[in-house]
C-alpha positions in Angstrom: 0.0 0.0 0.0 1.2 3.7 -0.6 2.2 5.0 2.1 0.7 8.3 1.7 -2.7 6.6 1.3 -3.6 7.3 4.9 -3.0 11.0 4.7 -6.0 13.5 4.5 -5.8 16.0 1.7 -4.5 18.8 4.5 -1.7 16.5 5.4 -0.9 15.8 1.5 -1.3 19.4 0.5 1.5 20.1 3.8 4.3 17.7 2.2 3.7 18.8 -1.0 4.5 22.5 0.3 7.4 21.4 2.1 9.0 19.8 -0.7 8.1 22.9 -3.1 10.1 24.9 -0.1 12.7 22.3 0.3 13.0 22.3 -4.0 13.5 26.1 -4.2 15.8 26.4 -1.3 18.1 23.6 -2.3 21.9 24.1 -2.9 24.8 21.4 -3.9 25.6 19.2 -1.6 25.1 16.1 0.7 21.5 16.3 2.4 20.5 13.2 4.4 17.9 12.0 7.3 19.8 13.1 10.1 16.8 12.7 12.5 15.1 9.4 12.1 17.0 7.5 13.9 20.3 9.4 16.2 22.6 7.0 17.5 23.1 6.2 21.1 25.9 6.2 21.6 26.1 9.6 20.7 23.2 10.3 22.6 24.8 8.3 25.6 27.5 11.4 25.9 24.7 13.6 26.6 24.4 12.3 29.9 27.5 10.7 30.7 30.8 11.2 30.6 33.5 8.8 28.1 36.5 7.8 30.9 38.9 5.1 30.3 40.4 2.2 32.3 43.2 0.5 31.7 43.8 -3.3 31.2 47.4 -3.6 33.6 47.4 -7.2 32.8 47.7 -6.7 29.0 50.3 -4.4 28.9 53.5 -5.1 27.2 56.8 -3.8 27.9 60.4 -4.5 25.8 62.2 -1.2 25.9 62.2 2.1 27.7 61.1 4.5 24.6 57.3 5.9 25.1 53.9 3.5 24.8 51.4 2.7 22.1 47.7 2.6 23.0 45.0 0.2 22.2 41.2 1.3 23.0 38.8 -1.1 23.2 35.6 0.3 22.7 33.5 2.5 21.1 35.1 4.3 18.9 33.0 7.9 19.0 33.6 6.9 22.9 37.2 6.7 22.3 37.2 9.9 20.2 35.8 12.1 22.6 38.6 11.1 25.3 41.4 11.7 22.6 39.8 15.2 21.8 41.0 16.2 25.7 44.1 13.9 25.8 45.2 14.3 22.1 43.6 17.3 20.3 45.8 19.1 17.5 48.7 16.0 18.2 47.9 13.6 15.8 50.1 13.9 12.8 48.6 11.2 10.5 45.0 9.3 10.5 43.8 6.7 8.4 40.8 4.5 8.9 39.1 2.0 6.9 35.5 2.0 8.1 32.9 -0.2 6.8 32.2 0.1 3.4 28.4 -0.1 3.7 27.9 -2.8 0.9 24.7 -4.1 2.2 26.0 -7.0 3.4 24.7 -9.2 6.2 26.2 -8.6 9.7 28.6 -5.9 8.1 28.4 -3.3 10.5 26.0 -2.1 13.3 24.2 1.2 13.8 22.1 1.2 17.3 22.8 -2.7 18.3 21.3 -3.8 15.3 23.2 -4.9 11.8 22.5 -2.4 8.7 21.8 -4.8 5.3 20.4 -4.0 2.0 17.2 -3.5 2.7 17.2 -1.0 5.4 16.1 1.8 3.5 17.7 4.3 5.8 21.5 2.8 5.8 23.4 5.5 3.9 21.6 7.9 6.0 22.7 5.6 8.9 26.2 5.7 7.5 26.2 9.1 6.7 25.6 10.0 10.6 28.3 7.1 11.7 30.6 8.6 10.2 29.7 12.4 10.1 29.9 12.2 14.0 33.7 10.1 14.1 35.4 12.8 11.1 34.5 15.9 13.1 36.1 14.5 16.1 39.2 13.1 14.3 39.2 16.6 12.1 39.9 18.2 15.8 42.6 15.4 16.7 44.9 16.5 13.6 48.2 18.9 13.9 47.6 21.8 11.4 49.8 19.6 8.9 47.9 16.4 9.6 46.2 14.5 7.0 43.9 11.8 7.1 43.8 8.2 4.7 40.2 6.6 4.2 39.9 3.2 2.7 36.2 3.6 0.9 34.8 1.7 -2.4 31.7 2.3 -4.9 29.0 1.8 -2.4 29.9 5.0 -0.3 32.8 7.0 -2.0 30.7 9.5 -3.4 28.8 10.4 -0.6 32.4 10.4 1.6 33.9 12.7 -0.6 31.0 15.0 -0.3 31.1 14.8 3.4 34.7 15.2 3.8 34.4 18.2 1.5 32.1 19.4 3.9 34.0 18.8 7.3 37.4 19.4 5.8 36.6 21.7 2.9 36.9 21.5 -0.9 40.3 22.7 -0.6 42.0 20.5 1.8 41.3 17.7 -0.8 44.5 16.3 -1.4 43.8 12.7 -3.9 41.9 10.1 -4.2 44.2 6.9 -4.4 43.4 4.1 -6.9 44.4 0.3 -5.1 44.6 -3.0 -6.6 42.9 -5.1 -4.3 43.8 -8.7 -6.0 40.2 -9.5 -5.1 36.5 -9.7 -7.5 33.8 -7.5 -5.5 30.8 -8.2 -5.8 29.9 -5.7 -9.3 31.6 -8.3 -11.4 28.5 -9.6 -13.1 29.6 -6.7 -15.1 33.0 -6.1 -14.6 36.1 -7.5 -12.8 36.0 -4.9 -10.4 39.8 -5.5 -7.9 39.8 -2.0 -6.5 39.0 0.1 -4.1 39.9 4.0 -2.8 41.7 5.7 -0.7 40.5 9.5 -0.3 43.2 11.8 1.3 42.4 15.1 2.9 44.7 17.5 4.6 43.8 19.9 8.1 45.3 22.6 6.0 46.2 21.7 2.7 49.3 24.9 2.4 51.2 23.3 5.1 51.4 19.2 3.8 54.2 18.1 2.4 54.5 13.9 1.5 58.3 12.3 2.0 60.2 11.1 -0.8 59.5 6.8 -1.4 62.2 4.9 0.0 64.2 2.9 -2.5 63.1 -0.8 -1.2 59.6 0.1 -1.7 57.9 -2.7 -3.4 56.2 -0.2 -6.1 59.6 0.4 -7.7 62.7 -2.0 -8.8 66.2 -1.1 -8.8 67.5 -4.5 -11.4 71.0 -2.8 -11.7 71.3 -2.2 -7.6 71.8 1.7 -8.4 73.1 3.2 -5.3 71.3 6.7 -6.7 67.9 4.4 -5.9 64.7 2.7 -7.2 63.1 2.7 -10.7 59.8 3.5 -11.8 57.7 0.9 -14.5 56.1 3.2 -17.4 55.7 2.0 -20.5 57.0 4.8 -22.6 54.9 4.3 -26.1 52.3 6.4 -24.2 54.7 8.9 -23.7 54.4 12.4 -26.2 57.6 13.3 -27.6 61.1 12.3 -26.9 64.4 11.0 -28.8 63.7 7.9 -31.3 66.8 5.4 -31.3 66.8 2.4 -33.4 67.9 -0.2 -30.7 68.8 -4.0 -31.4 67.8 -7.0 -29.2 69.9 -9.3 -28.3 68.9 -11.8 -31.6 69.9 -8.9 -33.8 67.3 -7.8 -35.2 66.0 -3.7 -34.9 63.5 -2.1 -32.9 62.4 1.2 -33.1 61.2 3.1 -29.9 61.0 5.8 -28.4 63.3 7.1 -25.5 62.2 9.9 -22.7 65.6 11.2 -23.5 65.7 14.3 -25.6 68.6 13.8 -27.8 71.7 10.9 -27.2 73.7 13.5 -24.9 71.2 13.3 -22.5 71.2 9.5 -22.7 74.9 10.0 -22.1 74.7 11.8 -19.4 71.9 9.9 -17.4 74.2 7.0 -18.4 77.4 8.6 -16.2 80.6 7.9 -17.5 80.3 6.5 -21.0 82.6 8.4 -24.2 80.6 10.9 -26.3 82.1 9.4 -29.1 80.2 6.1 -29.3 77.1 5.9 -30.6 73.5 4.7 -28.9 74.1 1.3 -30.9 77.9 0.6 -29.8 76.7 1.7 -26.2 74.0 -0.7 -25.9 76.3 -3.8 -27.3 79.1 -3.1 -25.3 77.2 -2.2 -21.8 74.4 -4.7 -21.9 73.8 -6.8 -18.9 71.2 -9.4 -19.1 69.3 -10.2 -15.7 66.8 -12.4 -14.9 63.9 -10.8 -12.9 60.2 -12.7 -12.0 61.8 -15.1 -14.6 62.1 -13.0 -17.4 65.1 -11.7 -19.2 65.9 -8.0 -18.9 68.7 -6.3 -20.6 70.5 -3.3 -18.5 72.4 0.3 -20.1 73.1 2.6 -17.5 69.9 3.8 -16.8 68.1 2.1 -18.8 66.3 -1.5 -18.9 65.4 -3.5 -21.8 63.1 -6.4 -22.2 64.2 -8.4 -24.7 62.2 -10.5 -27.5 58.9 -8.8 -27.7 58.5 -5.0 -26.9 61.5 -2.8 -25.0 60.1 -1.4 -21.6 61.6 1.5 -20.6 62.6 2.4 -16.5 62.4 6.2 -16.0 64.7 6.6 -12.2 62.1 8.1 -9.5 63.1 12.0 -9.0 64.1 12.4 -5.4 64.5 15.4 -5.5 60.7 15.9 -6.0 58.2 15.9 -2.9 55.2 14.9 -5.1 54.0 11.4 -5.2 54.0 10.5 -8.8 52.2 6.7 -8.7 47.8 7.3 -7.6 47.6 4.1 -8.4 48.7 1.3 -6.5 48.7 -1.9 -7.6 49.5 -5.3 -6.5 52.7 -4.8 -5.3 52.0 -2.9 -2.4 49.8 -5.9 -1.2 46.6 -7.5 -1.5 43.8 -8.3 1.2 44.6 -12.1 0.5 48.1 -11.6 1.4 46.9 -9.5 4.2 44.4 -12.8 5.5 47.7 -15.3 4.8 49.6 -13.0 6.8 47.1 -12.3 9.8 47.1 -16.3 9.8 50.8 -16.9 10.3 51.2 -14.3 12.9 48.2 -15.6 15.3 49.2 -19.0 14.6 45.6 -20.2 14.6 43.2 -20.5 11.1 41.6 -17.6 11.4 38.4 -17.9 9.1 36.6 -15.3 7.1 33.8 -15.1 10.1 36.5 -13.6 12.6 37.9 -11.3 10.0 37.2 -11.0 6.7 39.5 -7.8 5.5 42.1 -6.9 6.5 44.5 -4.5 5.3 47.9 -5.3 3.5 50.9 -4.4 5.7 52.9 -2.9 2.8 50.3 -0.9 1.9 49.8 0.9 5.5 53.8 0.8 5.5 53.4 2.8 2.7 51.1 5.4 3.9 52.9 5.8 7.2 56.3 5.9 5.3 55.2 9.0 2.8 53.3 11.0 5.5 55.2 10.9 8.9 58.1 11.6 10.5 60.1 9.6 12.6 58.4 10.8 15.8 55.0 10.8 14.3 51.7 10.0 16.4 49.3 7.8 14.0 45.5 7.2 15.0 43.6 4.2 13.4 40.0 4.4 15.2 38.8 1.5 12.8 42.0 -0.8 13.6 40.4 -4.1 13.0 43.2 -6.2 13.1 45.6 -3.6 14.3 47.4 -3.7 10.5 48.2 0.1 11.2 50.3 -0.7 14.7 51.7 -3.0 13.0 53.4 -1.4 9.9 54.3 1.2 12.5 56.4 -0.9 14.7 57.9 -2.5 11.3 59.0 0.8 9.9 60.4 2.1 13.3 62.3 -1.1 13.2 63.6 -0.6 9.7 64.6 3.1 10.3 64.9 3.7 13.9 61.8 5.9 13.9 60.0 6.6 17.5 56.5 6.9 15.9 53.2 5.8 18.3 50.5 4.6 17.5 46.5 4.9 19.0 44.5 2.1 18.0 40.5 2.1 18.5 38.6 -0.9 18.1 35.4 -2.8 19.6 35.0 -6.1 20.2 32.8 -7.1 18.2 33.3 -10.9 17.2 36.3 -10.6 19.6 38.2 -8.7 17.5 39.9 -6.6 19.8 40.9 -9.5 22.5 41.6 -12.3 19.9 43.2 -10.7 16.3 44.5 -7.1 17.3 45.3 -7.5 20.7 47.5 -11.6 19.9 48.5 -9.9 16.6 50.0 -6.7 18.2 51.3 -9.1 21.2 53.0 -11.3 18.6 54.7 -8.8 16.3 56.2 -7.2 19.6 57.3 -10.0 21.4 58.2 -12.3 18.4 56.1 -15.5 17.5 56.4 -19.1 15.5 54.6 -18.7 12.1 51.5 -20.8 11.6 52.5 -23.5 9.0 56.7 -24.5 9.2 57.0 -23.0 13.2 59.9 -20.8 11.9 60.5 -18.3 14.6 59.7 -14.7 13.8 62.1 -12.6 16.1 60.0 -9.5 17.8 60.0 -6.1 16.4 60.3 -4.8 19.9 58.3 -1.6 21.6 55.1 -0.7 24.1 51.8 -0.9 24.3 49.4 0.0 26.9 45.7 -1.4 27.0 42.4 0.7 27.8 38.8 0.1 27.3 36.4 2.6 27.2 33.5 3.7 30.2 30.7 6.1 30.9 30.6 7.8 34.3 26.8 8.8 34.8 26.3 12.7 35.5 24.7 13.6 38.5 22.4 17.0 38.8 25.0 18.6 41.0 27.8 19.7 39.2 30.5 20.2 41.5 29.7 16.2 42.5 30.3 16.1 39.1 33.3 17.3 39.2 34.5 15.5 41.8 34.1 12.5 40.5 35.3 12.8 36.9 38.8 13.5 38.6 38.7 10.4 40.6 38.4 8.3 37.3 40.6 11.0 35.3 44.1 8.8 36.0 44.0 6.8 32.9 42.8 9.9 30.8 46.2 11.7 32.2 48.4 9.1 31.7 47.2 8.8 28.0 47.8 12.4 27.6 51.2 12.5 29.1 52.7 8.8 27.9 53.1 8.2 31.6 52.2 5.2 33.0 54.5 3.7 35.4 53.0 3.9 38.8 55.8 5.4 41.6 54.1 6.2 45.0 50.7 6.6 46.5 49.0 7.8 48.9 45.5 8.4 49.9 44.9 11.6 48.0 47.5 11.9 45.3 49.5 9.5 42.6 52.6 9.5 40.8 54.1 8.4 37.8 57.2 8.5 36.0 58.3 7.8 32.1 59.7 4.8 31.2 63.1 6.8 30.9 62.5 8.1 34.4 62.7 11.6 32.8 58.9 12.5 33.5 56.6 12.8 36.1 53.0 12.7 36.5 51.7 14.0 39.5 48.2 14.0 40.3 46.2 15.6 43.6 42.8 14.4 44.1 41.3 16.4 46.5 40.9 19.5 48.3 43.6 21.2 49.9 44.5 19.3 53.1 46.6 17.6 55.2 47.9 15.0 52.7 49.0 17.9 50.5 51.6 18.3 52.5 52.9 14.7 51.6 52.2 15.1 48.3 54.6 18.2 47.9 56.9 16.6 49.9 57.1 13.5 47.5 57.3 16.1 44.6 60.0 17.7 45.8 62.4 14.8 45.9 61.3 14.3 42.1 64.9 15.5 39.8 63.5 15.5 36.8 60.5 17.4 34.9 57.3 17.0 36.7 53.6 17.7 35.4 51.3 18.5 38.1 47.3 18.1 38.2 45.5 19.9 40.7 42.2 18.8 41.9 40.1 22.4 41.4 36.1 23.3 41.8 36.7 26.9 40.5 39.5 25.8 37.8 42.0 27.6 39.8 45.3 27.1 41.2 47.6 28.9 43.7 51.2 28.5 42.2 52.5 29.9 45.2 51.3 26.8 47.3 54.6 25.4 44.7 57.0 27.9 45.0 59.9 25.3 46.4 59.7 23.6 43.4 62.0 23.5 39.8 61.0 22.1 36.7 57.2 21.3 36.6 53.8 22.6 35.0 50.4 22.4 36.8 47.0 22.6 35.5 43.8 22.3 37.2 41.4 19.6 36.5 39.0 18.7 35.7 37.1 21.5 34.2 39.1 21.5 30.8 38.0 18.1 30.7 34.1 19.2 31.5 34.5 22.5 28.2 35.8 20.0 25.6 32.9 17.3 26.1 29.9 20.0 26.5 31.8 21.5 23.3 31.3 18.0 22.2 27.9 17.8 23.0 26.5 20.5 21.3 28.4 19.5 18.0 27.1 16.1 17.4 24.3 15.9 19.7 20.8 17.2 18.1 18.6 20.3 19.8 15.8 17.8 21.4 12.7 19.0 20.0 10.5 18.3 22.8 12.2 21.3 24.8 10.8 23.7 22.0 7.7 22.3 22.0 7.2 22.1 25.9 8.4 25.7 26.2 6.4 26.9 23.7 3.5 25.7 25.7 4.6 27.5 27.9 4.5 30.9 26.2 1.3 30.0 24.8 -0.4 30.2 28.2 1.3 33.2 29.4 0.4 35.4 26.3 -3.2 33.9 25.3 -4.5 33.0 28.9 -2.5 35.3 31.0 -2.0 37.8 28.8 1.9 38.2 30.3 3.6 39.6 27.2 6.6 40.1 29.3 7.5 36.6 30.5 5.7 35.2 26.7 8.4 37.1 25.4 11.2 36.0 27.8 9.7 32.0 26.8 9.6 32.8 22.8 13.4 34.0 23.0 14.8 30.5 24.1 12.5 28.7 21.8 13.3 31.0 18.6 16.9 30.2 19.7 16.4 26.6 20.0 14.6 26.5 16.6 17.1 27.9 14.3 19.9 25.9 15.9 17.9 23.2 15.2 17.2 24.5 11.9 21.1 24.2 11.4 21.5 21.0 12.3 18.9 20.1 10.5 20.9 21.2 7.3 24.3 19.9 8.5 25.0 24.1 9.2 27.3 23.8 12.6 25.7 25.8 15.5 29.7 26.3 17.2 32.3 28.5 15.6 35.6 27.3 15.3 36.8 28.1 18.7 33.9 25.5 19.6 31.4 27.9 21.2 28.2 28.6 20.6 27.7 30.8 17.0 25.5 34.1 18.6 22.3 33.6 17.5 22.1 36.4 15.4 25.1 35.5 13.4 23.1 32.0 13.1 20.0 33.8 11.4 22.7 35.9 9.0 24.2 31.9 8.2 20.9 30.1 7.4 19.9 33.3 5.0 23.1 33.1 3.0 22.5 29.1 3.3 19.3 30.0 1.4 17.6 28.3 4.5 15.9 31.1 5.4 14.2 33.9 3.1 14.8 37.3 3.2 11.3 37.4 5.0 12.1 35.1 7.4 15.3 36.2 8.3 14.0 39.7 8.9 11.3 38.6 11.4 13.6 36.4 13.3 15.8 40.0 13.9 12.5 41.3 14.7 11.6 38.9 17.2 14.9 38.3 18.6 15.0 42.0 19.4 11.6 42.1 21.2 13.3 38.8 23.1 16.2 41.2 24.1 14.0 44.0 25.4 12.1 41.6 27.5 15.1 40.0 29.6 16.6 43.2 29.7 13.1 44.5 31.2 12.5 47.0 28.4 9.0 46.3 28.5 7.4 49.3 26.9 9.5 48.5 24.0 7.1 45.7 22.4 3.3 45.4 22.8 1.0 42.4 23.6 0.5 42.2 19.9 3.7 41.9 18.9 3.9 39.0 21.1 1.1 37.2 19.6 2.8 37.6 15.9 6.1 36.4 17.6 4.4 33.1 18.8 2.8 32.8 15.3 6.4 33.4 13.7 7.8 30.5 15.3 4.7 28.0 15.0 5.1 28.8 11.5 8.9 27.9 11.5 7.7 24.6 12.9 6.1 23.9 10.5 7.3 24.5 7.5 10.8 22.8 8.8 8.8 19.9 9.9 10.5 20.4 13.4 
């Protein structure tokens, strides 16, 4: 049955009047059903806050250089923690969230799996990851840039969203990669790729590292100390010196070179005499090789392939930061290598029903290698089988890099406690592959374990307060790298570094006796100390440290408190049944009681309610970018240049919102009862037409 059958004309003529206003005011862009269905654990932060615990009995220690961090949990949970512990310190991100294929049991939105035939699941997606990229957008350094592992079912819609959170201009490419594996559109064609989109925090200051020269994309046949080669098949090629070049049989070939003239050959040669010719060169200096089987033939710079065509090897320019290769194909791994590999390392057969994905390790080498430096933080928050840690601790062995990595992951199907946790474990420690036994000798390093928590809010805030710093350790000691428990007492804790060149100093209550202990214990503390002080009114008195050298102090936890309400208010919607019940409110005030005064005091906080909502409704932020509320004036002047509002509209809200002023300023003789009446009718009529 239609499903508008039901509807009275009135109801029919309403939606067809929306959608005329909807039509008329629509602009390019991504517009989805934000509203049907918010997720909870979103909605969860509302009235809780995200806290961490950490798992002492997974940790792994091997050396004394800083810790990497697995999360299990949540990963908008996760998120939010980072955004106090880790905002602006993340130099690279990539994720490779669920690609929304419709498959059974592919991913969950509210407890319950998306398929195919949820009408509602790019909307569903759309939110998921809306929510996740503003947070991680917040988590990058001002040269940070962020990898997303997307294909057909959602890559248009990402890079519209990513466009939006990011901005048009921050796009930096979108990466072509040889998967090695038939998707699911190959009724049609043999579809064995999928995407990587790459986005910047600010697009002026990101700058990419040259390749190495063992990477697996390039081949060095002749061992050229100056470095790798690059495969192009030069026939494609526009202009360029012709040489008539003979194979080893004899016979003639005639091809181009990217060489202008034979001088230039000579000189990307090195030393060779100018007086031979291209001919004499290429019979005296040829070297055959075998390579994957095949016979190559080696002058200089160049490579041959003998018998049927000549392939020509132009050398990778070093001396150039861009990245010349968007496509990547089979040779920087595929996601059956990737499985084969997961299996050897956990020494079990892991089937496609614990894992079915996972990422090549040359290809995340790759990504780290061209977009970090050696002290690098990366952040995976979809990390799976922890492929990302991985390729970090490989590279750091390969070129004595320090770089960290956060991993966030649930456990959904165990994945956290028996692939990315064993796997991570493995690589670390060393392990005997699955198959011969050979012993794999550990790639050494950290790793520090947390899972994710909610502490409830109670209605008075400074018991609030109180106890978010009791359960604030963890949360420090991820911020700081410090985790290495030193004394204790019954207010205060304190950590050092693993090089015993740190210390993290926390003061739980406040000010009494024990403080006196707990200055004490800092004061036979050499080395830097960072102090956390226990504060209702976010202050400290430095002075109460005066004996001290060496040490910061900041008061907690009320920075902690700003960045999730911040939070909050960016991802969490304006509840609708506040408007409504305070507009009730007015209504009885103006019509019963005739009280334009406190009618007008009501209407202000609803008319401000509605047109955040408004916003939110049409993915228009309601914070500026210092993460405070946008003054809801400037909000009206945004949703009229969004062509949200009309110029109508937009002048009765300025109306209105003045008549709001006078009336909580106590101007009354500035408005009249009247004027009231029209203001309550303005805003039913807002409701209405935005279906709020």
């Amino acid at each position: 049955m239609n499903k508008y059958y039901h509807l009275s004309k009135e109801e029919l003529l309403r939606i067809i009047e929306k959608q005329e206003i909807e039509l008329k005011n629509k602009k390019y862009g991504l517009v989805w059903d934000s509203e049907r269905e918010p997720e909870k654990v979103v909605l969860d932060c509302k009235n809780h806050l995200p806290v961490l615990k950490r798992v002492k009995s997974k940790e792994i220690k091997t050396d004394d250089s800083d810790d990497n961090i697995l999360i299990e949990g949540d990963n908008y949970h996760a998120l939010t923690v980072l955004n106090y512990t880790h905002k602006g310190k993340i130099d690279v991100i990539y994720i490779d969230p669920p690609y929304n294929t419709g498959k059974a049991n592919e991913w969950k939105y509210n407890d319950r799996y998306v398929d195919k035939n949820d009408g509602y699941r790019h909307s569903k997606w759309l939110n998921f990851m809306e929510k996740r990229l503003r947070l991680a957008k917040e988590l990058l350094k001002d040269d940070g840039v962020i990898f997303i592992s997307i294909d057909d079912h959602e890559l248009y819609q990402l890079k519209l969203l990513m466009d939006k959170i990011f901005g048009e201009e921050n796009f930096v490419a979108n990466f072509i990669r040889q998967t090695g594996a038939t998707r699911a559109m190959a009724k049609y064609f043999d579809i064995r790729h999928d995407y990587i989109l790459i986005y910047s925090k600010r697009k002026e200051l990101l700058s990419f590292n040259e390749l190495p020269n063992n990477t697996k994309n390039f081949i060095n046949l002749d061992n050229d100390p100056d470095g790798a080669w690059s495969t192009q098949d030069f026939t494609v090629r526009n202009g360029g010196f012709k040489y008539e070049i003979p194979s080893i049989d004899g016979s003639k070939r005639f091809k181009r070179k990217w060489a202008k003239d034979i001088t230039s050959v000579k000189k990307m040669m090195g030393d060779i005499s100018a007086n031979m010719s291209f001919i004499d060169i290429y019979k005296k200096y040829a070297k055959k090789v075998l390579y994957n089987n095949k016979e190559w033939y080696i002058v200089g710079k160049f490579v041959f392939k003998g018998k049927d065509k000549i392939i020509n090897l132009k050398k990778y320019a070093n001396k150039v930061a861009t990245i010349r290769n968007h496509t990547l194909y089979n040779n920087i791994g595929s996601n059956k290598s990737a499985s084969a590999l997961l299996k050897q390392i956990l020494n079990v057969n892991i089937t496609e029903s614990i894992f079915e994905t996972p990422k090549p390790l040359e290809l995340l080498k790759y990504i780290i290698f061209i977009s970090t430096k050696k002290d690098s933080i990366i952040l995976d928050f979809f990390a799976g089988s922890g492929t990302t840690g991985h390729a970090v601790l490989e590279l750091n062995k390969e070129d004595g890099g320090n770089r960290k990595f956060i991993l966030v992951t649930n456990n959904e199907g165990n994945i956290a406690t028996e692939v990315c946790y064993p796997r991570l474990q493995n690589v670390i420690k060393g392990y005997r592959k699955n198959g011969n036994g050979e012993w794999i000798e550990g790639l050494g390093g950290n790793l520090q374990y947390f899972k994710t928590s909610l502490i409830k809010k109670s209605k008075n805030r400074d018991q609030v307060k109180v106890d978010l710093t009791q359960k604030s350790t963890e949360m420090l000691c991820v911020k700081e790298n410090i985790y290495n428990l030193e004394k204790e007492g019954e207010d205060y804790k304190i950590f050092s570094s693993n090089k015993k060149d740190r210390f993290l100093c926390i003061y739980y209550n406040f000010i009494d006796d024990s403080f006196n202990e707990f200055l004490k214990e800092l004061k036979k503390l050499k080395s830097k100390k960072i102090i956390y002080m226990f504060s209702i009114d976010n202050k400290v008195d430095k002075s109460l440290f005066s004996e001290l050298e060496d040490f910061t102090i900041e008061p907690i936890p009320q920075k902690i408190l700003d960045i999730y309400s911040q939070l909050v208010k960016m991802n969490i919607p304006v509840r609708t049944e506040t408007i409504f019940i305070d507009l009730e409110k007015a209504k009885k005030q103006i019509f019963e009681n005739e009280d334009k005064d406190t009618g007008a005091k009501i209407l202000r906080v609803v008319l401000e309610k509605l047109l955040q909502k408004i916003a939110q409704l049409n993915q228009i932020s309601i914070l500026n970018d210092k993460g405070k509320e946008i003054k809801i004036s400037n909000l009206n002047d945004i949703l009229k240049a969004q062509n949200v509002l009309s110029q109508v509209e937009w002048q009765e809200n300025q109306t209105y919102l003045a008549i709001g002023n006078h009336a909580s300023h106590g101007e009354y003789d500035e408005y009249t009862l009247e004027q009231v009446k029209s203001f309550y009718r303005h805003v039913k009529f807002l409701i209405e037409k935005f279906n709020i």
